[in-house]
HTML snippet that shows the backbone in 3Dmol.js (N, CA, C, O; Angstrom):
<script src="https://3Dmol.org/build/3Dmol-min.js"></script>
<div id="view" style="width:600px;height:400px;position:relative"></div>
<script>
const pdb = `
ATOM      1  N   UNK A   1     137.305  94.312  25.688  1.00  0.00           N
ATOM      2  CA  UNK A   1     137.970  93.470  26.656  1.00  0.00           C
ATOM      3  C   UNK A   1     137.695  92.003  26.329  1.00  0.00           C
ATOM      4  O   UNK A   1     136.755  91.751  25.575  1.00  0.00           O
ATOM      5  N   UNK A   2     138.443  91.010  26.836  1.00  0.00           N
ATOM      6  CA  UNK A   2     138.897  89.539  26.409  1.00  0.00           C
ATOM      7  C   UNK A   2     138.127  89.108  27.893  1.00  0.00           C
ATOM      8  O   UNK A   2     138.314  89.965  28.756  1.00  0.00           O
ATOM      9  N   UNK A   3     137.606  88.373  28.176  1.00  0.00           N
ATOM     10  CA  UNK A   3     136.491  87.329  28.781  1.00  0.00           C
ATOM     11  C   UNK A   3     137.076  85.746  28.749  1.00  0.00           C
ATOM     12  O   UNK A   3     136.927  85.094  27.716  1.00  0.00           O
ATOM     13  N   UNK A   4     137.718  85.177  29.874  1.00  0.00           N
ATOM     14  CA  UNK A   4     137.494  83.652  29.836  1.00  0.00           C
ATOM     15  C   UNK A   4     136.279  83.666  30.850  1.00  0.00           C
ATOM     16  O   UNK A   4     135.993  84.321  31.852  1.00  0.00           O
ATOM     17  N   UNK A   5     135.576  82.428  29.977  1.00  0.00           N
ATOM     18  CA  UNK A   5     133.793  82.407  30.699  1.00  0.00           C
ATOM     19  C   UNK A   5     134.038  80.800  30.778  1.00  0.00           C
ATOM     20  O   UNK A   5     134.239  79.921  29.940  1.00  0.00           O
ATOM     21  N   UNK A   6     133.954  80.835  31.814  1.00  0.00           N
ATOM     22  CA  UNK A   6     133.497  79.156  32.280  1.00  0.00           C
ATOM     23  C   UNK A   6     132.185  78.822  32.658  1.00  0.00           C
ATOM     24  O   UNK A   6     131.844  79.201  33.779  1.00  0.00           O
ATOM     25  N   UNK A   7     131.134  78.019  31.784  1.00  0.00           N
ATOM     26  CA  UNK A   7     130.316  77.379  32.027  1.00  0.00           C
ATOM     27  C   UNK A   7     129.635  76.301  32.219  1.00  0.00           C
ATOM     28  O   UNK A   7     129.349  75.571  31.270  1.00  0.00           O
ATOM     29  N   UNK A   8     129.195  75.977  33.723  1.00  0.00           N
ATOM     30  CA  UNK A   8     128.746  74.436  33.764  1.00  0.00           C
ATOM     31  C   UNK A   8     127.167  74.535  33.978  1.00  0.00           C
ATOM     32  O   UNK A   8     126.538  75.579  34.150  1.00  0.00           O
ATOM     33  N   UNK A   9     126.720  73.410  33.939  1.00  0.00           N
ATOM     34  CA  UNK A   9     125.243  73.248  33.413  1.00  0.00           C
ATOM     35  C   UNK A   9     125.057  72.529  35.369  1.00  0.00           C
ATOM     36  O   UNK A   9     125.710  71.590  35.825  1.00  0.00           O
ATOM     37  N   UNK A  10     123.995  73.347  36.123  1.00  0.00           N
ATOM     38  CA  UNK A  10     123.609  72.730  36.806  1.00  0.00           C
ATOM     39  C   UNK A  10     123.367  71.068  37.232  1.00  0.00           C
ATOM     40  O   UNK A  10     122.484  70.399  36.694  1.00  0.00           O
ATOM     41  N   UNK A  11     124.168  70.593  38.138  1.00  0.00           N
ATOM     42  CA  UNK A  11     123.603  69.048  38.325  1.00  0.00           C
ATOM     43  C   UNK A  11     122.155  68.757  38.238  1.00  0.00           C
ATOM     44  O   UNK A  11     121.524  67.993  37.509  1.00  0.00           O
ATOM     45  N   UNK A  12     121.884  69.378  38.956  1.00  0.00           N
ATOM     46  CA  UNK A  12     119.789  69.372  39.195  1.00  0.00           C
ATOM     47  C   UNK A  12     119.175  69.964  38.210  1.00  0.00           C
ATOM     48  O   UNK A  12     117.971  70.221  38.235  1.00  0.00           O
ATOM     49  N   UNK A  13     120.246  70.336  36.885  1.00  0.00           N
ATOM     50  CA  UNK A  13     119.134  70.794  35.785  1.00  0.00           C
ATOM     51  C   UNK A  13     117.967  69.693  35.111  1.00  0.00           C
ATOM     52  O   UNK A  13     118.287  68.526  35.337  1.00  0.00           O
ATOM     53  N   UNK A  14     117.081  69.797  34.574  1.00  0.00           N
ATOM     54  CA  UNK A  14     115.860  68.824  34.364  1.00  0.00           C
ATOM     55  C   UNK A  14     116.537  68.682  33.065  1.00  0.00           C
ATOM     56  O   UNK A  14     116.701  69.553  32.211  1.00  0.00           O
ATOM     57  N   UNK A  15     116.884  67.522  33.048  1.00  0.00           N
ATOM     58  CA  UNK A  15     117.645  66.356  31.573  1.00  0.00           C
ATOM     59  C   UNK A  15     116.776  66.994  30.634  1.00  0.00           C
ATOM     60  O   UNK A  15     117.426  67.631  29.805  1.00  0.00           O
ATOM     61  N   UNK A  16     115.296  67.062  30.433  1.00  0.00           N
ATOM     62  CA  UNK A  16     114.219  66.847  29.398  1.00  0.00           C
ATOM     63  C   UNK A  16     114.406  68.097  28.987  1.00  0.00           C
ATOM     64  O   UNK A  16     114.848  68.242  27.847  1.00  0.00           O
ATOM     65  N   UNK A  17     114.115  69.297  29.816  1.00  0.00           N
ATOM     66  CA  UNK A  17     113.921  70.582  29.173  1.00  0.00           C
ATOM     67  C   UNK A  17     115.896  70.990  28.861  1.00  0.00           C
ATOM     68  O   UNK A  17     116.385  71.741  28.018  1.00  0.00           O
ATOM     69  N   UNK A  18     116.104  70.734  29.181  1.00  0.00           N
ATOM     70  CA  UNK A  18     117.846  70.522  28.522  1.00  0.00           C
ATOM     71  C   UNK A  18     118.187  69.839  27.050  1.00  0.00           C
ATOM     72  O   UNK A  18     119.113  70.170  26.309  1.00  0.00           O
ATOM     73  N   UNK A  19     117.051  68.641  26.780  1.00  0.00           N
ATOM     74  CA  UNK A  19     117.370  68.097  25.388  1.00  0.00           C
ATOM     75  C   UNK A  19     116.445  69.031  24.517  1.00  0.00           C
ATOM     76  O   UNK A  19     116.879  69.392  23.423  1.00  0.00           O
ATOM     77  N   UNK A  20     115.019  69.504  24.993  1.00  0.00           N
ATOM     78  CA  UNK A  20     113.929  70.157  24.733  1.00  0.00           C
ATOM     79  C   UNK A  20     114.742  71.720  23.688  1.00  0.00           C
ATOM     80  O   UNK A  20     114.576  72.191  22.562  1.00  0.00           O
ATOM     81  N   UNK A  21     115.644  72.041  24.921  1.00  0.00           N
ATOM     82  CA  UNK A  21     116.001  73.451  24.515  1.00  0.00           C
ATOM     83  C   UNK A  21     117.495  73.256  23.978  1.00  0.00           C
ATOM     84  O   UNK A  21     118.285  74.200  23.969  1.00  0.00           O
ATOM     85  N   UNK A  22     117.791  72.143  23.589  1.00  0.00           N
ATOM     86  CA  UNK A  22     119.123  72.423  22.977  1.00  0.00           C
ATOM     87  C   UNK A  22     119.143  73.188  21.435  1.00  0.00           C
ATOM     88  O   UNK A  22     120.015  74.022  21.188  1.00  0.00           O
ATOM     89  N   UNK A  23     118.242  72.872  20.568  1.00  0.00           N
ATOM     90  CA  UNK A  23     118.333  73.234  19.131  1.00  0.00           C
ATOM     91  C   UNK A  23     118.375  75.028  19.440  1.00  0.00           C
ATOM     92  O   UNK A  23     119.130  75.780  18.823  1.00  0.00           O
ATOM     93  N   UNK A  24     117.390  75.489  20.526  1.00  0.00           N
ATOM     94  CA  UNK A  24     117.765  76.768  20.156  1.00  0.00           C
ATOM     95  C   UNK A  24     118.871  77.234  21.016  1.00  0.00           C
ATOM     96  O   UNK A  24     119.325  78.373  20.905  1.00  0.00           O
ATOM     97  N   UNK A  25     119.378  76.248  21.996  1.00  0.00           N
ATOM     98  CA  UNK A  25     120.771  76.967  22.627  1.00  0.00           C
ATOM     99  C   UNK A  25     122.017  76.547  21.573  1.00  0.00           C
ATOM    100  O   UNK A  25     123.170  76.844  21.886  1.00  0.00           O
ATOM    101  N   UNK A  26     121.788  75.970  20.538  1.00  0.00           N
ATOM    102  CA  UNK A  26     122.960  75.910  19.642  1.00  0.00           C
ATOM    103  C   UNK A  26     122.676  76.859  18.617  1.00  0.00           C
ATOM    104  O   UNK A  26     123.635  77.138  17.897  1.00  0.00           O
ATOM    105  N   UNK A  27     121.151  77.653  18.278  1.00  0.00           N
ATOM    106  CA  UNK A  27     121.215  78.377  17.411  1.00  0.00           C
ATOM    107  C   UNK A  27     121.460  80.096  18.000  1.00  0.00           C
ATOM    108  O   UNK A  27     121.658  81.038  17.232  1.00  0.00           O
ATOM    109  N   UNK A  28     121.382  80.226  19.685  1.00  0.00           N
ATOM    110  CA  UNK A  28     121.919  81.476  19.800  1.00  0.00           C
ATOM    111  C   UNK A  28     123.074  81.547  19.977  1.00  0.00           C
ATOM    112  O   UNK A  28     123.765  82.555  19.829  1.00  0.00           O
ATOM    113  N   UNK A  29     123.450  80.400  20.342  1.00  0.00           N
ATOM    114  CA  UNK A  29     124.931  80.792  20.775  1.00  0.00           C
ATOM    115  C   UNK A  29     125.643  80.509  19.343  1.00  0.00           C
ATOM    116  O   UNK A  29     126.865  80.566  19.473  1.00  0.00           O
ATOM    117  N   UNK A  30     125.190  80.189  17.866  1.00  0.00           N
ATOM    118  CA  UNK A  30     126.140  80.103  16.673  1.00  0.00           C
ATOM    119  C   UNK A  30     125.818  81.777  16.552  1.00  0.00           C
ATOM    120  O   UNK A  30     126.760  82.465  16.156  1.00  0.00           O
ATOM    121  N   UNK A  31     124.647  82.403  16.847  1.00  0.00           N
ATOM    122  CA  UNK A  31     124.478  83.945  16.692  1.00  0.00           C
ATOM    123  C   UNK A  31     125.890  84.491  17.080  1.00  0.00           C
ATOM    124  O   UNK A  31     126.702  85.136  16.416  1.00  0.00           O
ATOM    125  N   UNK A  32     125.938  83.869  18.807  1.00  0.00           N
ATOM    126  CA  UNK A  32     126.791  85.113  19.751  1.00  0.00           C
ATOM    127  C   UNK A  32     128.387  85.108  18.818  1.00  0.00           C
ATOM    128  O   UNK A  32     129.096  86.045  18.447  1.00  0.00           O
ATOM    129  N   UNK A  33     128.501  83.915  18.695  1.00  0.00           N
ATOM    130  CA  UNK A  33     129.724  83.849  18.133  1.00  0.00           C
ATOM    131  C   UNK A  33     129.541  84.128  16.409  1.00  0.00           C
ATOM    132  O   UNK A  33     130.663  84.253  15.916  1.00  0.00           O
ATOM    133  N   UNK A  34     128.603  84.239  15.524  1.00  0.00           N
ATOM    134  CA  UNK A  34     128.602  85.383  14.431  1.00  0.00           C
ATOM    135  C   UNK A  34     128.558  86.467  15.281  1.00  0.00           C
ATOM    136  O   UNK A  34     129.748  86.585  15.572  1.00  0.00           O
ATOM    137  N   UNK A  35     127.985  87.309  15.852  1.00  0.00           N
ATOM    138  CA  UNK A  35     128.274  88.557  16.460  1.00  0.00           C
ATOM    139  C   UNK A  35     129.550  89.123  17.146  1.00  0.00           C
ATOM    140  O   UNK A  35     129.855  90.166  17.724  1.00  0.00           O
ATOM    141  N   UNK A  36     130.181  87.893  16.796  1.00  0.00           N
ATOM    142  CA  UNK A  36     131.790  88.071  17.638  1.00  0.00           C
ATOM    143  C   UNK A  36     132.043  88.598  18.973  1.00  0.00           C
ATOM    144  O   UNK A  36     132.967  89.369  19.231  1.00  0.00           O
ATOM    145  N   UNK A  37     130.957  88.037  20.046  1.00  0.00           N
ATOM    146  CA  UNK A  37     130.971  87.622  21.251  1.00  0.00           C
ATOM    147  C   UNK A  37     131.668  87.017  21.895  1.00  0.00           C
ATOM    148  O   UNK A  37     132.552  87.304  22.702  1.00  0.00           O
ATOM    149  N   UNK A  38     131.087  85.768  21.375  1.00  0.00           N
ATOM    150  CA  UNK A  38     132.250  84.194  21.729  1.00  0.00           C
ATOM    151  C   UNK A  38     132.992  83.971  20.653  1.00  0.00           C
ATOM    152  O   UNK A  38     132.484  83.671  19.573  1.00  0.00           O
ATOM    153  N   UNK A  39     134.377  84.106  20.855  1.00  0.00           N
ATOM    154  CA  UNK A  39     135.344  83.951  19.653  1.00  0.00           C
ATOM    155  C   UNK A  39     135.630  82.214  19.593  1.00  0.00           C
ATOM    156  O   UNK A  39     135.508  81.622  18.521  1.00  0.00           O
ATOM    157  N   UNK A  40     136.010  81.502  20.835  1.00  0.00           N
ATOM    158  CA  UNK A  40     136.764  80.580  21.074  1.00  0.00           C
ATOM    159  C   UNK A  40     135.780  79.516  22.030  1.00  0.00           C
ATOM    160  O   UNK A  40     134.787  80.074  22.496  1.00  0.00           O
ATOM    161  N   UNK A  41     135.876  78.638  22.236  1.00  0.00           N
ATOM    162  CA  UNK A  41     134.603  77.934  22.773  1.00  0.00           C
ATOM    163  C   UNK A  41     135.627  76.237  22.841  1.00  0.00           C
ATOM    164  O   UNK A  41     136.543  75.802  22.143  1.00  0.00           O
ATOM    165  N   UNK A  42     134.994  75.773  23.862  1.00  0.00           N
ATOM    166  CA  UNK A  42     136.271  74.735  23.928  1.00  0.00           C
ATOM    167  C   UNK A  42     134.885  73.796  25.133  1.00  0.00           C
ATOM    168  O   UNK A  42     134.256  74.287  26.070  1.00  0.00           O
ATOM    169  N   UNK A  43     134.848  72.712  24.713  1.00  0.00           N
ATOM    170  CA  UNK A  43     133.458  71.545  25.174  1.00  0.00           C
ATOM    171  C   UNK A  43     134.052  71.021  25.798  1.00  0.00           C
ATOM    172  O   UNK A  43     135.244  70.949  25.499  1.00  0.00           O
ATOM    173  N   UNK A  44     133.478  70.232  27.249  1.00  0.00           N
ATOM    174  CA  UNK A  44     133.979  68.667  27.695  1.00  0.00           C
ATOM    175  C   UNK A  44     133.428  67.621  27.232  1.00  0.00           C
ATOM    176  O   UNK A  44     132.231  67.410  27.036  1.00  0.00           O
ATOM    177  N   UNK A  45     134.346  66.939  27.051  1.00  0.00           N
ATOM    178  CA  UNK A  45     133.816  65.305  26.835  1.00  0.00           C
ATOM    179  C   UNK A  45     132.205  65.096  27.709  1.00  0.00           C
ATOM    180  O   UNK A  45     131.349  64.357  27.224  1.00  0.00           O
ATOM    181  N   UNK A  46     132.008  65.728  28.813  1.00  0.00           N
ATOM    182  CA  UNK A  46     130.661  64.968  29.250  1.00  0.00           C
ATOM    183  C   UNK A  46     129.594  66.428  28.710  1.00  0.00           C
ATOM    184  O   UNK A  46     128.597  66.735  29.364  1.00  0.00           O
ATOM    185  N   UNK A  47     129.865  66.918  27.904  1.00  0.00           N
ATOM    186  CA  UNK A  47     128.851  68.476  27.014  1.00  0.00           C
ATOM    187  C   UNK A  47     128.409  68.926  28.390  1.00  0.00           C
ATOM    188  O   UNK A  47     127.192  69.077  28.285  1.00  0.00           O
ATOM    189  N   UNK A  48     128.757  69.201  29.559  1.00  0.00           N
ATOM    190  CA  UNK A  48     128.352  69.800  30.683  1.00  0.00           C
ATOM    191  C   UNK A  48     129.051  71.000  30.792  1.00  0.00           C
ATOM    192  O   UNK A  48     128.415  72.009  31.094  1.00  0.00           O
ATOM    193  N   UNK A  49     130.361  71.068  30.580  1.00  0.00           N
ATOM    194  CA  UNK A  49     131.169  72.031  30.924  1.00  0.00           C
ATOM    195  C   UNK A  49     131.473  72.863  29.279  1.00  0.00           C
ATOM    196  O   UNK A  49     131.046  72.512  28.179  1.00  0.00           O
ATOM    197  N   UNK A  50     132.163  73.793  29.551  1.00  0.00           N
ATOM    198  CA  UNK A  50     132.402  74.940  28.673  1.00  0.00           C
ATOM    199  C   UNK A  50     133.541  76.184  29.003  1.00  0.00           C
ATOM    200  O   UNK A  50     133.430  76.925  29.980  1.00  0.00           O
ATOM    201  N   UNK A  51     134.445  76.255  28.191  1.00  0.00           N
ATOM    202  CA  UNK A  51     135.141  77.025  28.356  1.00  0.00           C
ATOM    203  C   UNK A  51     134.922  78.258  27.186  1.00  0.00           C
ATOM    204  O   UNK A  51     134.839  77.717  26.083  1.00  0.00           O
ATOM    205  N   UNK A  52     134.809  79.678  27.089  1.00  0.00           N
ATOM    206  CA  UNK A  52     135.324  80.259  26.019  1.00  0.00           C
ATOM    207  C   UNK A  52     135.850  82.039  26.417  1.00  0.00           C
ATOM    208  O   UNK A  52     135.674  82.920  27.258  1.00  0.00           O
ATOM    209  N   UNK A  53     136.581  81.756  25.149  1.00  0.00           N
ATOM    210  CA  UNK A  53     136.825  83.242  25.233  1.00  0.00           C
ATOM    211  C   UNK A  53     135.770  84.503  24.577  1.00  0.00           C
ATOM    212  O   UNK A  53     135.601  84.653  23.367  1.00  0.00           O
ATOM    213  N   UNK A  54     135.293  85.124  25.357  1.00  0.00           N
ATOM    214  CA  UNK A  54     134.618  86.124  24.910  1.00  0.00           C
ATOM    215  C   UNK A  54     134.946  87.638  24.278  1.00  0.00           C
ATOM    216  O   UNK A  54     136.166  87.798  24.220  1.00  0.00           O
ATOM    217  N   UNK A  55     134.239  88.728  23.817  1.00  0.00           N
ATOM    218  CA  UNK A  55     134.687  89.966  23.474  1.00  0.00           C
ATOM    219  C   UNK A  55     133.498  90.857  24.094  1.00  0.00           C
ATOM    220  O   UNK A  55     132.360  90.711  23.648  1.00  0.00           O
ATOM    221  N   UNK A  56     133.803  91.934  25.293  1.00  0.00           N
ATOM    222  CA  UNK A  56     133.045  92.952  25.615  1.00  0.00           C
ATOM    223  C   UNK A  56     133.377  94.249  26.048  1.00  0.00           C
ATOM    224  O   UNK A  56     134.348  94.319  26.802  1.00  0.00           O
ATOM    225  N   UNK A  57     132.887  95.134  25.793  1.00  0.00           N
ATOM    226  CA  UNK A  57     133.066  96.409  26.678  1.00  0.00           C
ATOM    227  C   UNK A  57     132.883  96.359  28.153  1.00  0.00           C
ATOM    228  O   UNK A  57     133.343  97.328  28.757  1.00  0.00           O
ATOM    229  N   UNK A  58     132.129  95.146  29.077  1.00  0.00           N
ATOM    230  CA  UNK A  58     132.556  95.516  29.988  1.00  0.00           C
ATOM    231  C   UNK A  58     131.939  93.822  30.053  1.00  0.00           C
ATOM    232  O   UNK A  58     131.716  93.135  29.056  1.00  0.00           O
ATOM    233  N   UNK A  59     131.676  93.242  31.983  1.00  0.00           N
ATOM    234  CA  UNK A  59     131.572  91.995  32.420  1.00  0.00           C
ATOM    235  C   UNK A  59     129.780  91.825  32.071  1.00  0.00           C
ATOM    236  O   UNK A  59     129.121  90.911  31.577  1.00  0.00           O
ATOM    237  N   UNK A  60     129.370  93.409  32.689  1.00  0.00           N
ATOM    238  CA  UNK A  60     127.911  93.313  32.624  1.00  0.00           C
ATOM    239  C   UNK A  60     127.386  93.342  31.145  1.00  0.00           C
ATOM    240  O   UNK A  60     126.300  92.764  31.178  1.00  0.00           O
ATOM    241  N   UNK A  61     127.616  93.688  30.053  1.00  0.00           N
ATOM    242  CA  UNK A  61     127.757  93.610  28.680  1.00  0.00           C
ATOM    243  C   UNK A  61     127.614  92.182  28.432  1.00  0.00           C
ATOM    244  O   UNK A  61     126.517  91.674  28.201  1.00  0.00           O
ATOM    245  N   UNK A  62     128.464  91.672  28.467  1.00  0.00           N
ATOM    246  CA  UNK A  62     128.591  90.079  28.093  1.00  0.00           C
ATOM    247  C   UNK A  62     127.838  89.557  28.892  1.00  0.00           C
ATOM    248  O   UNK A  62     127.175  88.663  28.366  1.00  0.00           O
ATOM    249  N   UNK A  63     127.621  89.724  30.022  1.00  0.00           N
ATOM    250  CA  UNK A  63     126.284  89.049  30.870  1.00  0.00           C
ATOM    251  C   UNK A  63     124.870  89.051  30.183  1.00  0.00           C
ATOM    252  O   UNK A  63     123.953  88.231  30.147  1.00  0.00           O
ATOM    253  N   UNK A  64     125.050  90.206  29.696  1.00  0.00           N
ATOM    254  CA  UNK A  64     123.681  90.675  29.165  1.00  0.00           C
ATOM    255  C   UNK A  64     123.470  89.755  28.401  1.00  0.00           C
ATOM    256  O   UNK A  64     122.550  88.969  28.626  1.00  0.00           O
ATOM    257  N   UNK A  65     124.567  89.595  26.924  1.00  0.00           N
ATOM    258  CA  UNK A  65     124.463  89.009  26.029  1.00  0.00           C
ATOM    259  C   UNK A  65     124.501  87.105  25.977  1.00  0.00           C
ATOM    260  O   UNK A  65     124.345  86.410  24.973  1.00  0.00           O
ATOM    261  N   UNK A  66     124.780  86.596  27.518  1.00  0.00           N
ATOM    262  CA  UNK A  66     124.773  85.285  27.464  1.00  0.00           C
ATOM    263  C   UNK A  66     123.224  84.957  28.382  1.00  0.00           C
ATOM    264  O   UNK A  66     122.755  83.847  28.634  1.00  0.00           O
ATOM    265  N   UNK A  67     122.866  85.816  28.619  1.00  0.00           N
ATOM    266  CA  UNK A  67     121.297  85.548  29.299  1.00  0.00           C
ATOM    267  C   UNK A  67     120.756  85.340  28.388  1.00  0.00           C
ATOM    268  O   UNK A  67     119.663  84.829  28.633  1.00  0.00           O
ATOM    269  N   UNK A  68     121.019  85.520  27.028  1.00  0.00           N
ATOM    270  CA  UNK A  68     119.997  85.532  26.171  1.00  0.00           C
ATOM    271  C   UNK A  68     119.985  83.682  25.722  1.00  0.00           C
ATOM    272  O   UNK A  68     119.151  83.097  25.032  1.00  0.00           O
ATOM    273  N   UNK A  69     120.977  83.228  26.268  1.00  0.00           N
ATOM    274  CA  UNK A  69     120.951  81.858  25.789  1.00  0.00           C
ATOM    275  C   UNK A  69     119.782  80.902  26.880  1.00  0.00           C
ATOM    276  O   UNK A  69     119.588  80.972  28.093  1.00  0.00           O
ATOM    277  N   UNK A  70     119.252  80.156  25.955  1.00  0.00           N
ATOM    278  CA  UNK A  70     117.970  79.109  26.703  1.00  0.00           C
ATOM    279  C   UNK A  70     118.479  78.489  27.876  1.00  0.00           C
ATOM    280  O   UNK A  70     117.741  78.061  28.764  1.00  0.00           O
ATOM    281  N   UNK A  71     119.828  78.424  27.907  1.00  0.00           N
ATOM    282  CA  UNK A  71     120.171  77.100  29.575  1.00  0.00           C
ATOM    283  C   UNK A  71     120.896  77.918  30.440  1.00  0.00           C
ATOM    284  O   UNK A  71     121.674  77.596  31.337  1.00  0.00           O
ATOM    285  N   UNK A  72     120.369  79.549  29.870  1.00  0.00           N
ATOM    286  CA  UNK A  72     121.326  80.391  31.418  1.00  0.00           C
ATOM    287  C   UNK A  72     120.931  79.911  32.205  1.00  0.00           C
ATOM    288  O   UNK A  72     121.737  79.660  33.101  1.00  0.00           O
ATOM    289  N   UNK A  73     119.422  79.447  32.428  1.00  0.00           N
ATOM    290  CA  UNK A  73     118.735  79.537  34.082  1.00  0.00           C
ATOM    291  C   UNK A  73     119.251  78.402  34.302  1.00  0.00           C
ATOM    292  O   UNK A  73     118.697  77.929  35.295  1.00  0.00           O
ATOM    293  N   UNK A  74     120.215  77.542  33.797  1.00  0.00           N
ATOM    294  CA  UNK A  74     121.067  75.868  34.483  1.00  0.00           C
ATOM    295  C   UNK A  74     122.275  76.492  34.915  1.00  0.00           C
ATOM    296  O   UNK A  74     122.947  76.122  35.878  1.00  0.00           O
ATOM    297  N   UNK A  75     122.559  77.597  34.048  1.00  0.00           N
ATOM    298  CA  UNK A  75     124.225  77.835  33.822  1.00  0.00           C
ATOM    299  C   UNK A  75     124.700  78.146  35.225  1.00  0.00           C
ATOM    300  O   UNK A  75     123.814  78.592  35.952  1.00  0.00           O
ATOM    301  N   UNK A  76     126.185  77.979  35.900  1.00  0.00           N
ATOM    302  CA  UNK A  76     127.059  78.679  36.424  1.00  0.00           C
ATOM    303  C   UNK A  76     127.902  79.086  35.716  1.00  0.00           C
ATOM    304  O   UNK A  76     128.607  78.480  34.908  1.00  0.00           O
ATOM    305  N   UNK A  77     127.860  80.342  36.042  1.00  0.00           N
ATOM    306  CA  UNK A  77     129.257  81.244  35.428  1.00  0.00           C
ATOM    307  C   UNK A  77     130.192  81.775  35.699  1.00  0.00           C
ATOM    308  O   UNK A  77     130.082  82.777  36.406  1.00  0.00           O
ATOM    309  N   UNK A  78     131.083  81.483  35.404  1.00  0.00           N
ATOM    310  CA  UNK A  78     132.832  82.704  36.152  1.00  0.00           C
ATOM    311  C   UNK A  78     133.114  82.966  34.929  1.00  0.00           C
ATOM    312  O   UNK A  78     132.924  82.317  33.900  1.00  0.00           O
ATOM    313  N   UNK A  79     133.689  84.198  35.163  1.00  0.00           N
ATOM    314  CA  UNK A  79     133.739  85.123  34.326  1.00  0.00           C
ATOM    315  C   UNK A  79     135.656  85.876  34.989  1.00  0.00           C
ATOM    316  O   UNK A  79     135.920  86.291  36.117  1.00  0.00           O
ATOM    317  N   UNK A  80     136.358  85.805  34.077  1.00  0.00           N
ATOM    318  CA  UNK A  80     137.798  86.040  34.125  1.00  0.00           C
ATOM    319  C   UNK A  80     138.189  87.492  32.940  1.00  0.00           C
ATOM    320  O   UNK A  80     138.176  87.377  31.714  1.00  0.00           O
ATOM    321  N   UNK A  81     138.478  88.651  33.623  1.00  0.00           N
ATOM    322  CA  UNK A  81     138.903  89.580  32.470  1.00  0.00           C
ATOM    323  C   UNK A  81     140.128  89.268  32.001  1.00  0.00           C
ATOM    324  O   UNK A  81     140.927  89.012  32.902  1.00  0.00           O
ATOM    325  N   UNK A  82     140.587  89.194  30.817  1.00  0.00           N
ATOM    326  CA  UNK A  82     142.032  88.894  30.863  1.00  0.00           C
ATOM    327  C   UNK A  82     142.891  89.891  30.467  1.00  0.00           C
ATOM    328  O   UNK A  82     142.318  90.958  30.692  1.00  0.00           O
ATOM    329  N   UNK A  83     144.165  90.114  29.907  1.00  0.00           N
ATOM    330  CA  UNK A  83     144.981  91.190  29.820  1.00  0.00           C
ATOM    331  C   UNK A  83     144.954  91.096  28.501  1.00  0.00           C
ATOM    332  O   UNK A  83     145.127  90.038  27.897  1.00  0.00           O
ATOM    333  N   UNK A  84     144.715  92.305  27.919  1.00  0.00           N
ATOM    334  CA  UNK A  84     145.098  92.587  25.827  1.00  0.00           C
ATOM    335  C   UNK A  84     146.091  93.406  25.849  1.00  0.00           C
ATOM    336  O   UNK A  84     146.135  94.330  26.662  1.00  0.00           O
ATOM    337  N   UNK A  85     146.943  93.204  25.040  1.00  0.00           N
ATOM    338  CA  UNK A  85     148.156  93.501  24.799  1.00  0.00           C
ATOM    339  C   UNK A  85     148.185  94.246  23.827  1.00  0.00           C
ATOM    340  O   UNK A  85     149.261  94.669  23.404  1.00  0.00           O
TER     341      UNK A  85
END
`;
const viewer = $3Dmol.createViewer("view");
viewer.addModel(pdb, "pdb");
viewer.setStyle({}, {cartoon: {color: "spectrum"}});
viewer.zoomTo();
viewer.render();
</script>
C-alpha cells in the first residue's frame, strides 16, 4: 500500500537536541528510503515540515518503521492510505 505521510516537527521541540540529532536523522531516513519505504519526500522551505510518499503492508508497518527515526519523539504525523491502481 501507498502512504502520504505528513510530517511536522513539534514547535516546543528543543532547537539543540534537533541540530544534535540531525546527522543520524538524515542517515536513517537515507536507509528508509534505500529500503524503499519512503519513495518520494518533498521539504519546506522552513525544514519543519515534510511531505512523502511511503510503501507498506499496512499503517502500523510503516509506523513501526518511522519510529525508528531520531525526531519521532518531535514528529506529528498523518498518515493518508492512498488508492493503487
Amino acid at each position: 500500500m501507498r502512504f502520504l505521510v505528513h510530517v511536522r516537527i513539534q514547535p516546543d521541540a528543543p532547537q539543540q537536541e534537533i541540530d544534535e540529532q540531525l546527522p543520524a536523522e538524515q542517515a536513517r531516513f537515507a536507509e528508509l528510503v534505500a529500503e524503499g519505504v519512503i519513495q518520494n519526500f518533498y521539504l519546506s522551505h522552513t525544514r519543519d515540515e515534510h511531505w512523502s510518499i511511503c510503501i507498506a503492508d499496512h499503517q502500523d508497518t510503516l509506523q513501526e518503521a518511522l519510529q525508528t527515526l531520531p525526531f519521532y519523539k518531535y514528529m506529528i504525523v498523518e498518515y493518508t492510505e492512498l488508492v493503487d491502481e
